[in-house]
N, C-alpha and C positions, 0 to 999 in steps of 0.2 A: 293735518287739520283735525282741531277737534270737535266732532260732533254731539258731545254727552257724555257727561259723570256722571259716577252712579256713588252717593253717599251711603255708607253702610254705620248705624248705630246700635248699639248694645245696650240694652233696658234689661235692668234688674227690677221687675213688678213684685211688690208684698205676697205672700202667698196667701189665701185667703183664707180664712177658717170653715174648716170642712160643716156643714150641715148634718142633723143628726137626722135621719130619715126618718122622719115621722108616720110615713106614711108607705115604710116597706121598701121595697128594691124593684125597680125593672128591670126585668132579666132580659139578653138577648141571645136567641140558640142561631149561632152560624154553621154552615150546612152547603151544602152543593145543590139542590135544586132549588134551596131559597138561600139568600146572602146571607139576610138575617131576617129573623121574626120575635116581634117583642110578648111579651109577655100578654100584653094588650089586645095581642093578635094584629098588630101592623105586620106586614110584609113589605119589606126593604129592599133595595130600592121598588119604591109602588108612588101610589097616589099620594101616599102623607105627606112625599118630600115634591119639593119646588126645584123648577131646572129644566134640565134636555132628558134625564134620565127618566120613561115613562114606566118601567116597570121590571122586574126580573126577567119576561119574556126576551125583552130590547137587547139587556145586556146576554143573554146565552144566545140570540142571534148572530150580535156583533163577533162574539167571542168564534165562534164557530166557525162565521165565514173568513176569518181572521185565521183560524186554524188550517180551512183548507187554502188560502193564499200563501202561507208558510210551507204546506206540503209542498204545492205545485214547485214554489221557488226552489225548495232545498233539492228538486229532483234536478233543475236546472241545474245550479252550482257556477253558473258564470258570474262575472265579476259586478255585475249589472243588476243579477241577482241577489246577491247578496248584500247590496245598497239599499235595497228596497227593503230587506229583509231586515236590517237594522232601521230604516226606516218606521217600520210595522209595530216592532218592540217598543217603539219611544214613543208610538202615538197610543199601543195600547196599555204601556205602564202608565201614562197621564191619564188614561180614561179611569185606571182603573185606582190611581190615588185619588181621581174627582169622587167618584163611587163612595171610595172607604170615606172621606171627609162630609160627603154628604149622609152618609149614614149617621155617623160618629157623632156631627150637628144636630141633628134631630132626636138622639138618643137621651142628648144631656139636657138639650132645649126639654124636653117631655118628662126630665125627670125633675129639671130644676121647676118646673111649672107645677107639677105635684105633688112637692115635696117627698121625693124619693128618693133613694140613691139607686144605683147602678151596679149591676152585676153577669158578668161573663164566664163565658167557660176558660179555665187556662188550658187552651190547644198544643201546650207546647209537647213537640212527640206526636203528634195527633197523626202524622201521614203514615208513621211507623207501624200505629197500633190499628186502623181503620182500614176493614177489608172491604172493598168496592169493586164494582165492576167498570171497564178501560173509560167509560167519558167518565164515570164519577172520578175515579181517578185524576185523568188528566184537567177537571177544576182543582179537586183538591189540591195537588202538587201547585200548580201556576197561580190561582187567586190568593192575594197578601192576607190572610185570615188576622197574622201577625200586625199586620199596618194599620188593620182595622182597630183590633184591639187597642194598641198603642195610641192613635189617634183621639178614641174615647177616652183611655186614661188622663192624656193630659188635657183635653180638657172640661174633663171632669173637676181636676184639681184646682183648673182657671177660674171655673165656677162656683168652685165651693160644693161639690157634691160629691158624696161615700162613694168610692168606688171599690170593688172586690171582684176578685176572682177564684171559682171555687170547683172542683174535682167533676168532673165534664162524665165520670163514670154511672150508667144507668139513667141519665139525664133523659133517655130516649125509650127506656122500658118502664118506668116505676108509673103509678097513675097520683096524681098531684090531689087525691081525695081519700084512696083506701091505703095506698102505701105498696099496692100489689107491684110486685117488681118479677115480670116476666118476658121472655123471647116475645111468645106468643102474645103478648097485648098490641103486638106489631103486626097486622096480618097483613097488610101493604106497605111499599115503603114510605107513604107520605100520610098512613095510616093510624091511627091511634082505639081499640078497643079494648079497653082493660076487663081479663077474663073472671075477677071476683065483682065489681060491683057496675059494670055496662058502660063507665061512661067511656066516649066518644069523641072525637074531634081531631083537626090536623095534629100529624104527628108534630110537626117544630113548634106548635105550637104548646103544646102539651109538654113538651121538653122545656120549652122558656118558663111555663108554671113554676115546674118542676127544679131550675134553677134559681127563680126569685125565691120560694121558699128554702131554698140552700143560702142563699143571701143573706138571709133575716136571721139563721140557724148563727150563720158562722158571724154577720157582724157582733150579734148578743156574747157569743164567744168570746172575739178578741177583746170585746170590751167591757168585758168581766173585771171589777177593782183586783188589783194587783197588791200582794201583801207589801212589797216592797215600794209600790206605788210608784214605778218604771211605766211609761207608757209601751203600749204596744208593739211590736219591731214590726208583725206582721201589717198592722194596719198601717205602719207608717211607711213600708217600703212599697206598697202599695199604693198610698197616695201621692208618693214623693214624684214632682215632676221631671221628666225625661232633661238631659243634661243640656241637651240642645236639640228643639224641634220645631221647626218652620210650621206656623197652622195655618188654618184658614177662615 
């Protein structure tokens, strides 16, 4: 007996013509004690977005008590256990593609409202090169930084908004006012003091500054006239959308 088809169709949508940011780049710094933090000074997931999700707190809660049900089990190792165990993983890989997709929406929603484009760190290598202590770590390694990205790209592109990604190095030392690029403008980890001209404030957020103006540097860059009058490779591989990606 059949109780239900399921139709699947294929849509080839125009792609849209990208917007030229007139109004700069939102940047977003992702990070282990925030997901992300815009440029803006949003803290993602927080109050800007709409949902179940109430705020970074909720998710390093979840995440936690998630880690230590996992201990427990794997010390188990019965068959029983390890049910649950695969259970656990698929409930917290959907939380955790909700998360990135509600980021991702809100990202492009904020940029296409103020005529901005969008700009990211490209993380790729990021677990190799970044020395942490064991919880910073064990975010690093397991939260999708990757899916995150990914998800804004495309649809970014869906929208019609510049998207880029740009060298993730010193994003977290330089001061987005004198240029001063030091260890020590760090003097906590969620800290930001720049030791030539005082200024002050979250570090991630200070680092997302510090990226939108890399945003603004490098689109003016790729979009330099060209002698041979070839468009861009960088910017177009860049905007070009994912081959096939289910959104939301």
């Amino acid at each position: 007996m059949i109780t239900g088809r399921l139709l699947q169709v294929t849509l080839t949508l125009p792609r849209p013509r990208t917007s030229e940011p007139v109004n700069g780049f939102l940047a977003v710094d992702q990070g282990v004690a925030n997901l992300a933090v815009t440029s803006d000074g949003a803290v993602l997931p927080g109050p800007a977005l709409s949902g179940t999700i109430d705020g970074n707190g909720h998710v390093r809660t979840l995440r936690e008590r998630r880690h230590r049900q996992r201990r427990r089990l794997q010390k188990k190792g019965t068959p029983a256990a390890r049910r649950v165990l695969r259970r656990l993983s698929g409930r917290e890989h959907r939380m955790m593609t909700d998360v990135n997709h509600q980021i991702s929406k809100y990202v492009v929603r904020e940029a296409e409202r103020t005529g901005r484009g969008i700009v990211l760190e490209d993380l790729q290598g990021i677990r190799s090169r970044v020395r942490a202590h064991r919880f910073q770590r064990r975010t690093l390694h397991s939260w999708a930084f990757a899916q995150m990205i990914e998800f804004t790209r495309y649809k970014a592109v869906r929208a019609g908004v510049a998207f880029m990604l740009v060298d993730p190095a010193y994003t977290s030392q330089a001061c987005p006012e004198c240029g001063c690029v030091a260890k020590a403008n760090r003097p906590a980890r969620g800290r930001f003091v720049c030791t030539r001209c005082g200024l002050a404030g979250h570090a991630d957020h200070i680092a997302a500054r510090n990226i939108a103006q890399q945003g603004v540097a490098g689109w003016a860059a790729v979009n330099q006239p060209h002698a041979t009058g070839l468009p861009s490779a960088r910017r177009d591989r860049e905007s070009e959308p994912p081959a096939s990606t289910s959104g939301s």
